[in-house]
N, C-alpha and C positions, 0 to 999 in steps of 0.2 A: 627688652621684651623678647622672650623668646617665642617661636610659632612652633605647632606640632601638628603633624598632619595626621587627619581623623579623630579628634580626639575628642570631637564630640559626640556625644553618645547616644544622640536621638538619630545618628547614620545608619545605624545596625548593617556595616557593612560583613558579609559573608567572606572572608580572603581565603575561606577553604576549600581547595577541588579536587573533584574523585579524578581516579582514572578516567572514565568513562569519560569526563566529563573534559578532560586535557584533550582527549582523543576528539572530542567533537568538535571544540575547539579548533585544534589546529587542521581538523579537516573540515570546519567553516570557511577557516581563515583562508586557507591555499586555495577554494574556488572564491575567493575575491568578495564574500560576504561581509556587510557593513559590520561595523563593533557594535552598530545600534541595533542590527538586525541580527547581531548573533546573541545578545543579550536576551534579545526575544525566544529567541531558540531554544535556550541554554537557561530559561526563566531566571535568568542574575540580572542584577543593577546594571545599568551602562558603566558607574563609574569602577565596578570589578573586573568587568573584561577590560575596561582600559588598562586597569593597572595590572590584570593577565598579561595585557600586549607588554606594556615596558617592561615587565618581569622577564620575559621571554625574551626579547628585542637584545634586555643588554647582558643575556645570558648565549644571544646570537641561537636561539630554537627558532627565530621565524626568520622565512623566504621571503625575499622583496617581492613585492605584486605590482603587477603595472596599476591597479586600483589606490595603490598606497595606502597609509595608516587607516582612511576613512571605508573603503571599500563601496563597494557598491551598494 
């Protein structure tokens, strides 16, 4: 059996982002703002900005934070 990730369709996940919205992002991100509290910000899912972060992470776009992955 194979697994595929999101592949259910009642997720409506959004994996699309503006500029603007990159921009907010990573100027959440640098003052140490939670993924949960930038979700809220940035009115997206948790599990999008999550996979903002690893997108970013292992493209090396984001600065270590003493906060780490969760942030404040």
């Amino acid at each position: 059996m194979k697994y595929h990730l999101f592949e259910d369709d009642e997720l409506e996940l959004n994996l699309l982002f503006s500029e603007r919205e990159l921009r907010d992002f990573l100027e959440l991100w640098s003052a140490g703002i939670s993924m949960k509290n930038i979700a809220k910000k940035l009115k997206r899912r948790p599990s999008e900005i999550a996979l903002l972060v690893f997108d970013h992470a292992e493209r090396g776009l984001l600065t270590e934070r003493e906060s780490g992955i969760y942030g404040l």
